[in-house]
DSSP file (Angstrom, degrees, kcal/mol; ACC not computed):
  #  RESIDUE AA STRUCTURE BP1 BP2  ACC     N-H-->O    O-->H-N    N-H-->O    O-->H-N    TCO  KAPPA ALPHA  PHI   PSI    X-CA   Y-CA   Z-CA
    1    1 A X              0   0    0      0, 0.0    89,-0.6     0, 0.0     2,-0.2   0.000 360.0 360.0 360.0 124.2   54.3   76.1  141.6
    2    2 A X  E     -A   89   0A   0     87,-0.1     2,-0.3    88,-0.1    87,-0.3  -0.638 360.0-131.4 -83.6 148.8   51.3   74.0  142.5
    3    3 A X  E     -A   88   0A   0     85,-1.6    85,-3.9    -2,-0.2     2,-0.5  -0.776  27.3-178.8 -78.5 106.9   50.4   73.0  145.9
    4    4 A X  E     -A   87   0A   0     -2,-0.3     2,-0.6    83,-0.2    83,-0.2  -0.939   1.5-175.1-146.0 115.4   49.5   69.1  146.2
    5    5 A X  E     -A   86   0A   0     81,-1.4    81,-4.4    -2,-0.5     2,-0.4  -0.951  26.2-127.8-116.7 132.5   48.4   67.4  149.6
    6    6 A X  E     -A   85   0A   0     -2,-0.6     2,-0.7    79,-0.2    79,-0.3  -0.602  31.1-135.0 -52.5 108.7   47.8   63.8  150.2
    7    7 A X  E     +A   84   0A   0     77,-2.4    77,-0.5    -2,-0.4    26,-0.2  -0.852  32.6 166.5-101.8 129.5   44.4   63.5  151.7
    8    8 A X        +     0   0    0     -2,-0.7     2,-0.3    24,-0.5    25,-0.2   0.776  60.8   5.9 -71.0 -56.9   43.9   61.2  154.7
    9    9 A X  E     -C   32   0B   0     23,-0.6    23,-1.8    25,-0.1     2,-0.3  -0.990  57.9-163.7-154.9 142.1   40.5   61.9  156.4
   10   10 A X  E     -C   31   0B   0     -2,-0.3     2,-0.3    21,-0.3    21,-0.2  -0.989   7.4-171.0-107.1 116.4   37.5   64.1  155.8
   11   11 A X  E     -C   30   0B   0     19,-0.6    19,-0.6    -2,-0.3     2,-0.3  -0.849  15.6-154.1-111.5-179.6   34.2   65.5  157.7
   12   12 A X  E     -C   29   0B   0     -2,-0.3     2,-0.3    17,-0.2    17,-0.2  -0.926   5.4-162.4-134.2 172.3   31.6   67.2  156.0
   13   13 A X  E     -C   28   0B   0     15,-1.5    15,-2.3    -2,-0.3     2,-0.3  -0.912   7.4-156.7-155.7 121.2   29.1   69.9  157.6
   14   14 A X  E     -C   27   0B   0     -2,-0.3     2,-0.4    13,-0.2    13,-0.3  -0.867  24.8-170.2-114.7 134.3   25.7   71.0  156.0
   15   15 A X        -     0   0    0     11,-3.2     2,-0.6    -2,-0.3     3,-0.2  -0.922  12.8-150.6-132.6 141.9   25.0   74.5  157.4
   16   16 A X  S    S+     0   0    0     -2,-0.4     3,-0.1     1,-0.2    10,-0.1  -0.968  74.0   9.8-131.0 142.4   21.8   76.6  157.1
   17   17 A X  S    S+     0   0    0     -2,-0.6     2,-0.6     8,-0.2    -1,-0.2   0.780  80.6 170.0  90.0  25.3   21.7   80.4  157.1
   18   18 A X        -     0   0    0      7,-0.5     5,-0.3    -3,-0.2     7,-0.3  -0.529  30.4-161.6-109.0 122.3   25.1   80.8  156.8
   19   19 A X     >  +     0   0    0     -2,-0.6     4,-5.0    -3,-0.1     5,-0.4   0.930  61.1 101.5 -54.4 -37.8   26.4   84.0  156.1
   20   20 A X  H >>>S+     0   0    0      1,-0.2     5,-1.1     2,-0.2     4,-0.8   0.173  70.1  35.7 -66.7 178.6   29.6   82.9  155.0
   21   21 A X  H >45S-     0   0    0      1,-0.2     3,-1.4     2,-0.2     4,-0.4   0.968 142.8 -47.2  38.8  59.2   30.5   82.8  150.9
   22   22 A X  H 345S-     0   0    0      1,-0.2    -1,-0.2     2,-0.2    -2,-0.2   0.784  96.5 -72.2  67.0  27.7   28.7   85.5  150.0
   23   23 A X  H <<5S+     0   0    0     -4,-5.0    -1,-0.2    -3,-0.6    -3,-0.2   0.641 126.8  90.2  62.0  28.4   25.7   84.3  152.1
   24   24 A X  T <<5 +     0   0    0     -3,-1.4    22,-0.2    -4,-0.8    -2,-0.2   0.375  56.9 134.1-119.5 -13.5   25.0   81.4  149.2
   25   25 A X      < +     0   0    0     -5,-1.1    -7,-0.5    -4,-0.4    20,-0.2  -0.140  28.3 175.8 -48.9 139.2   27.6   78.9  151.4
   26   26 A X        -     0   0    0     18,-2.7   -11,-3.2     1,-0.3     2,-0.3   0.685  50.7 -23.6-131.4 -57.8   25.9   75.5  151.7
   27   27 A X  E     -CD  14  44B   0     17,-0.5    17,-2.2   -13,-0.3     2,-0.3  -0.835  53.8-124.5-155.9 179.0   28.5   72.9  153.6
   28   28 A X  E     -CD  13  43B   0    -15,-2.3   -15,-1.5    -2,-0.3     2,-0.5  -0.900   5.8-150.7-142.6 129.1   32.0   72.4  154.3
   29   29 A X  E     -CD  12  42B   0     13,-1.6    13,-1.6    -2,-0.3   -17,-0.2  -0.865  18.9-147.6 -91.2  98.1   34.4   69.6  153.7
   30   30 A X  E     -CD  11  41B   0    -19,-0.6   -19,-0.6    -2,-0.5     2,-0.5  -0.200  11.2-152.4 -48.8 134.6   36.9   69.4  156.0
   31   31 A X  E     -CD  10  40B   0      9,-3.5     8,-2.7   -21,-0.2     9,-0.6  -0.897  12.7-178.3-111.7 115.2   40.2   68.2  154.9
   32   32 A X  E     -CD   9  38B   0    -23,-1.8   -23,-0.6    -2,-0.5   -24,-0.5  -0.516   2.7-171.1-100.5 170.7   43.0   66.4  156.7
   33   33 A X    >   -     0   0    0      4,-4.5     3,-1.5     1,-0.3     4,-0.1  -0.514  54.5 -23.4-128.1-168.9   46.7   65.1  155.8
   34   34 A X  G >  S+     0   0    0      1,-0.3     3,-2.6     2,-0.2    -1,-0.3   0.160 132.9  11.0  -5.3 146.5   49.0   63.1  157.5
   35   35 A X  G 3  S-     0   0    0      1,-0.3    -1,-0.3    -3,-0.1     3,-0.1   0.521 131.7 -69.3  28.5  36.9   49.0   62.9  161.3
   36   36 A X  G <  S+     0   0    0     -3,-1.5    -1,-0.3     1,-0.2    -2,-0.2   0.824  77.8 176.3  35.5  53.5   45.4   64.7  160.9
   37   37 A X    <   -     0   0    0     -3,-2.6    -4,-4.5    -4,-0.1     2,-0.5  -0.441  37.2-114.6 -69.3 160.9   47.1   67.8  159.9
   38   38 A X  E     -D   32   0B   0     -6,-0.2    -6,-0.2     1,-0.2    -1,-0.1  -0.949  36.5-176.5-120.7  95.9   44.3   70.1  159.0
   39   39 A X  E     -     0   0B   0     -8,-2.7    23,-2.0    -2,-0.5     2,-0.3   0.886  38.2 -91.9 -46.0 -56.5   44.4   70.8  155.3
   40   40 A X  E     -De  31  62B   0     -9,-0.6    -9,-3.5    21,-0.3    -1,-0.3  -0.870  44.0-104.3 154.1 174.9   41.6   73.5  154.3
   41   41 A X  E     -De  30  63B   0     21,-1.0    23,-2.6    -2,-0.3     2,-0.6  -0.996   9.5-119.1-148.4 163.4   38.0   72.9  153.1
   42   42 A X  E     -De  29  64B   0    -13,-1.6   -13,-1.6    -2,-0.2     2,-0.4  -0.702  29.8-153.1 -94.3 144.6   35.9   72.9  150.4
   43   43 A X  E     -De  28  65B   0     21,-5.2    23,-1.9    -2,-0.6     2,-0.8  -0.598  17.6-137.1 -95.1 157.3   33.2   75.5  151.1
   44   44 A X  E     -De  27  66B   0    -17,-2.2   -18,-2.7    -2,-0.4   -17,-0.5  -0.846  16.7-157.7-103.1 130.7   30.0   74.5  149.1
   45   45 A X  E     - e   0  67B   0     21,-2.8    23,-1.5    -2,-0.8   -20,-0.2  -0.820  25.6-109.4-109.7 168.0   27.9   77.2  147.2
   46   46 A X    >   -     0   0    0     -2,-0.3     3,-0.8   -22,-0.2   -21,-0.1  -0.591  56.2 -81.1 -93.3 141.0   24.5   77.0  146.3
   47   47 A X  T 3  S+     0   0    0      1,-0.2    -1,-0.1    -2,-0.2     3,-0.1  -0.076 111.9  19.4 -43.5 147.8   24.1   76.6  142.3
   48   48 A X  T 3  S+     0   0    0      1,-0.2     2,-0.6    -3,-0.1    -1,-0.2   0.542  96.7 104.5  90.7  33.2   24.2   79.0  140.2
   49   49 A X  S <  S-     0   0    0     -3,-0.8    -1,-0.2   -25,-0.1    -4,-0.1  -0.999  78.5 -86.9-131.7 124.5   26.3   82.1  142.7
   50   50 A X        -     0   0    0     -2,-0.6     2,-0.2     1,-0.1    -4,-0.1   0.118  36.9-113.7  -7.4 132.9   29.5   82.8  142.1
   51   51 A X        -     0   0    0      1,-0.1     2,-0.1    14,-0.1    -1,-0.1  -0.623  30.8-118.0 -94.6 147.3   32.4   80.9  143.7
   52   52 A X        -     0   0    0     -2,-0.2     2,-0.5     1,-0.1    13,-0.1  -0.423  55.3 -91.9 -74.2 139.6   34.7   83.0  146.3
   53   53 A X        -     0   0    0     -2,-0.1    -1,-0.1    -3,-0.1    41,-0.1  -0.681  47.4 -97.9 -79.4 155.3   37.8   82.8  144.6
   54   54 A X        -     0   0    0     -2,-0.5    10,-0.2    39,-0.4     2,-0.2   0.356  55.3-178.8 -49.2 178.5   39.9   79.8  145.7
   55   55 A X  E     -F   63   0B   0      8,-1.4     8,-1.8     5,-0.0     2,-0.5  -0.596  33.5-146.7 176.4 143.8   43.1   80.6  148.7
   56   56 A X  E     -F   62   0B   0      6,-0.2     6,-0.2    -2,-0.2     4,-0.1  -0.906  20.3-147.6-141.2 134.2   45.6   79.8  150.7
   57   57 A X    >   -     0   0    0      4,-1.7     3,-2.6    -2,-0.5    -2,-0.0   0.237  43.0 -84.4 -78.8 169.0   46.4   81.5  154.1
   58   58 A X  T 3  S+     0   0    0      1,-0.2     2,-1.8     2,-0.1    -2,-0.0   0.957 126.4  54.3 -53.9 -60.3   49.8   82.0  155.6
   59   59 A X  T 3  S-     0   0    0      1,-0.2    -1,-0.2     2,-0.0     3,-0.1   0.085 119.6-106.9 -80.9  47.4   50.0   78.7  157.0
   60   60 A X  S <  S+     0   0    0     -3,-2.6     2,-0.3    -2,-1.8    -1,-0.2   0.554  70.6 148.9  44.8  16.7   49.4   77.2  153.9
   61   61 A X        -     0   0    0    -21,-0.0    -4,-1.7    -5,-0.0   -21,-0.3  -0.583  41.7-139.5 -61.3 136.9   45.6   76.2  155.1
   62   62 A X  E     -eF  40  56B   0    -23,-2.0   -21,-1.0    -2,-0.3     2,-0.5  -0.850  12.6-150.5-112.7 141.7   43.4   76.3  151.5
   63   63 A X  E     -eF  41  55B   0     -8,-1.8    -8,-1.4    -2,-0.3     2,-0.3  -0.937  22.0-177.1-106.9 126.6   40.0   77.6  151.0
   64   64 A X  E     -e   42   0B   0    -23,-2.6   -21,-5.2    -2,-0.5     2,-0.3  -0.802   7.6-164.5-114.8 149.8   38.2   75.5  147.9
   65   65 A X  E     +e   43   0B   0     -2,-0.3     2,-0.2   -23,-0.2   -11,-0.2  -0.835  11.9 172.3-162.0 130.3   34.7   76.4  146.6
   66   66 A X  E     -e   44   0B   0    -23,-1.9   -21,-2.8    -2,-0.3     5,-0.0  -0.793  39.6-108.8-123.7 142.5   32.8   73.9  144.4
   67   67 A X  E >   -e   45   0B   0    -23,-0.2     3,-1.1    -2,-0.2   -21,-0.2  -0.319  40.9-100.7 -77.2 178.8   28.9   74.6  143.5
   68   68 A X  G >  S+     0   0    0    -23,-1.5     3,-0.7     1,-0.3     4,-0.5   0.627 113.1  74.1 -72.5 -15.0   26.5   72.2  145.4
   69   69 A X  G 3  S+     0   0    0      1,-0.2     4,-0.3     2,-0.1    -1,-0.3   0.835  97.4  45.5 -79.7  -3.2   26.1   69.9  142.1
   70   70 A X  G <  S+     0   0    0     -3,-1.1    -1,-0.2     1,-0.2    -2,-0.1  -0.529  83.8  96.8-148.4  49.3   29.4   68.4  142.4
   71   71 A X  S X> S+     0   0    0     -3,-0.7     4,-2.0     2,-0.1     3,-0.5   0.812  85.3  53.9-101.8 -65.8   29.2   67.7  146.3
   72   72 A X  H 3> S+     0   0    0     -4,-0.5     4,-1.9     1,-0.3    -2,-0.1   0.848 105.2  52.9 -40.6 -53.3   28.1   64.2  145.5
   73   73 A X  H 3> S+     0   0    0     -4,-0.3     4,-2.0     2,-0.2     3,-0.3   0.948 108.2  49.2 -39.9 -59.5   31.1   63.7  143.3
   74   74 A X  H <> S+     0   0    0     -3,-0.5     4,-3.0     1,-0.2    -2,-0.2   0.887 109.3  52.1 -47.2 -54.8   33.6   64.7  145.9
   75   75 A X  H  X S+     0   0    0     -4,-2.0     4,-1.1     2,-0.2    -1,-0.2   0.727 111.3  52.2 -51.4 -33.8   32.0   62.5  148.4
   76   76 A X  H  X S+     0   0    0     -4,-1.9     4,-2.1    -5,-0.3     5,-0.3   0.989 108.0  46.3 -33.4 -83.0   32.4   59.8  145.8
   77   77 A X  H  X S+     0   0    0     -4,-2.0     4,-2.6     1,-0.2    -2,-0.2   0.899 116.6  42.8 -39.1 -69.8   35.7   60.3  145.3
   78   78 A X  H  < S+     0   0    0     -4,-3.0    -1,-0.2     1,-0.2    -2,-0.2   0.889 116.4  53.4 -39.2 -55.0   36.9   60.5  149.2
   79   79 A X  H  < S+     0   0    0     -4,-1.1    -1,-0.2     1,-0.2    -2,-0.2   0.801 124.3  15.0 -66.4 -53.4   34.8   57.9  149.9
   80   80 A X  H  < S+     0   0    0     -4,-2.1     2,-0.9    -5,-0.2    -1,-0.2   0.652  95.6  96.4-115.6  -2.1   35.9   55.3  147.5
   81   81 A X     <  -     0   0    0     -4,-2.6    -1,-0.1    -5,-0.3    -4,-0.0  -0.696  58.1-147.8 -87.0  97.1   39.3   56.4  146.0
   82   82 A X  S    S+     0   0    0     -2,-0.9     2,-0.5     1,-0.2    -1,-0.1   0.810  92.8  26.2 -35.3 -51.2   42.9   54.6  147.9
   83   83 A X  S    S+     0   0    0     18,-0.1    17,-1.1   -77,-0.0     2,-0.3  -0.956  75.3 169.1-135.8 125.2   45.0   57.8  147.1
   84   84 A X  E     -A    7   0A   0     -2,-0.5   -77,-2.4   -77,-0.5     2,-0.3  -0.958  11.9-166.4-136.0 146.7   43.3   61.8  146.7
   85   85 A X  E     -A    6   0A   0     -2,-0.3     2,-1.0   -79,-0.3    13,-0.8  -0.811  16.5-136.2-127.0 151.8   45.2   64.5  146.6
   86   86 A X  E     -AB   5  97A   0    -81,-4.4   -81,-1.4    -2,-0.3     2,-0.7  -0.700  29.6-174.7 -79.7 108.8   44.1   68.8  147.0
   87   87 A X  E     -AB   4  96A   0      9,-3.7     9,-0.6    -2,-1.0     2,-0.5  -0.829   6.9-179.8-123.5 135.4   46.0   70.5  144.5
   88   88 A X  E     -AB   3  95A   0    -85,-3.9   -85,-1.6    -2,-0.7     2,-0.7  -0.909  23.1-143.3-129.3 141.6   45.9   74.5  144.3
   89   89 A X  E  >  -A    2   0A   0      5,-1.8     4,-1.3    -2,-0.5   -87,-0.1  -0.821  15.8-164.5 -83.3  87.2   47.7   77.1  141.7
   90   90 A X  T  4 S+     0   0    0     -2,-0.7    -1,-0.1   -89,-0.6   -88,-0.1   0.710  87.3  47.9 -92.2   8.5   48.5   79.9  143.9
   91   91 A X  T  4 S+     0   0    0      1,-0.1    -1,-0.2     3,-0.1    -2,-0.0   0.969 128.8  23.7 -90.7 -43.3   49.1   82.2  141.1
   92   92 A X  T  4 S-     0   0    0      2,-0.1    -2,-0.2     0, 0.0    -1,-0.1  -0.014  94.4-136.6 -75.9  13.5   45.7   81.1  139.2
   93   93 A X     <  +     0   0    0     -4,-1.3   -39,-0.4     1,-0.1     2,-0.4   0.634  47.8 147.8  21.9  58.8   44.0   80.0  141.9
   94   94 A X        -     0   0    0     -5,-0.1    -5,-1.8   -41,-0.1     2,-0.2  -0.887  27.4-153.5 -98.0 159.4   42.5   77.0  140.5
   95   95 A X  E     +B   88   0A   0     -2,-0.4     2,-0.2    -7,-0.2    -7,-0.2  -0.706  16.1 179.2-122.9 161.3   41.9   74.2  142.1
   96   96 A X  E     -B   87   0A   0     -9,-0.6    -9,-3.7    -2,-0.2     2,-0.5  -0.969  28.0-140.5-165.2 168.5   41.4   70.4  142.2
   97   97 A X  E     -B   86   0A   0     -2,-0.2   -11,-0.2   -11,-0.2     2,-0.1  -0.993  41.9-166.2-126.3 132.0   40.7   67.0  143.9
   98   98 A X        -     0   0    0    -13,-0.8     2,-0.3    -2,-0.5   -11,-0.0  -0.104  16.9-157.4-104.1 164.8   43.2   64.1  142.3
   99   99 A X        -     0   0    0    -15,-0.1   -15,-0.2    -2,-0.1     2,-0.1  -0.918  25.9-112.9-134.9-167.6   43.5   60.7  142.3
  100  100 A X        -     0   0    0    -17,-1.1     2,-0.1    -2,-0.3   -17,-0.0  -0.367  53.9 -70.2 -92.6-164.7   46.5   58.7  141.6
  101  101 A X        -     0   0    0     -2,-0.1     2,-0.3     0, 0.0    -1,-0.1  -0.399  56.3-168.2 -63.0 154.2   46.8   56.6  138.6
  102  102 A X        -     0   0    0     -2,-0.1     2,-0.1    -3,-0.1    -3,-0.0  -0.932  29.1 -89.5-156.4 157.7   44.5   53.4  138.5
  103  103 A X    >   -     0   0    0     -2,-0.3     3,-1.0     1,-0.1     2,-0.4  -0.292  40.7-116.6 -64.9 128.6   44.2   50.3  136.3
  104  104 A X  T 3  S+     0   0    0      1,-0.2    -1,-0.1    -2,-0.1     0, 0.0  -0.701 103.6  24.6 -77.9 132.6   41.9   50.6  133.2
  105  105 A X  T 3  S+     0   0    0     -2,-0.4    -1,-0.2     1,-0.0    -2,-0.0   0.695  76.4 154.1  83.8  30.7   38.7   47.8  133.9
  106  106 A X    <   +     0   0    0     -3,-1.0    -2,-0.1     3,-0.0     3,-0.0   0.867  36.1 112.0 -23.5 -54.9   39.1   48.0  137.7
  107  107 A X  S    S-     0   0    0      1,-0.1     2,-0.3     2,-0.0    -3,-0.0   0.840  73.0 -55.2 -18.0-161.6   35.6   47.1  138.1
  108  108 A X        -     0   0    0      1,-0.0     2,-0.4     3,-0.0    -1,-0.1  -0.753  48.4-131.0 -91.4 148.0   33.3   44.1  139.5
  109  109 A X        -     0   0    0     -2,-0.3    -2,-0.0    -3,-0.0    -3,-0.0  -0.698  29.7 -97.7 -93.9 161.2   33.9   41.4  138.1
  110  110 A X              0   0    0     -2,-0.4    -1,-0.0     1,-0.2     0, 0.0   0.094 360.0 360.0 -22.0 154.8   30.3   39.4  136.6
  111  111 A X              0   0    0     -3,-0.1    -1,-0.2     0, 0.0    -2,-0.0   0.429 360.0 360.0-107.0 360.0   29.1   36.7  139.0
């Protein structure tokens, strides 16, 4: 059954030296829910290393890893999307960042 949280609020943290993810670990995005429940994060690896596989602990906190090109996307997304949601496969461990459905030609309009 996949795991699907509403996210609320985000920080992010750009780390140097950092041992963790296989000593290739780049950033973290913190994730919050609801009432700044403390989802997971995604840890960032540096292109072209191997991703930790994905996880999620006994109290259903989730560990994501995304490579470092598709940090700007994420930030995008949080940034500018009304509804995103974490969803994780905890039998396949795959992972993903959602949005809801949206109106085809949203856009600006000319002036």
């Amino acid at each position: 059954m996949i795991v699907s949280q509403k996210i609320e609020s985000y920080s992010l943290q750009i780390v140097s030296n950092y041992a963790g993810g296989g000593g290739y670990q780049i950033g973290f995005v913190y994730l919050y829910g609801e009432n700044q429940k403390y989802l997971g994060y995604l840890g960032i690896i540096k292109d072209g290393q191997s991703l930790p596989q994905n996880r999620q602990d006994n109290h259903g906190v989730l560990n994501i890893y995304f490579h470092e090109t598709e940090l700007q996307s994420i930030l995008n997304t949080l940034r500018n999307e009304n509804f995103v949601s974490l969803e994780f496969n905890p039998s396949s461990k795959w992972a993903s960042i959602s949005t809801s459905k949206e109106a085809a030609g949203k856009g600006e309009l000319a002036a």
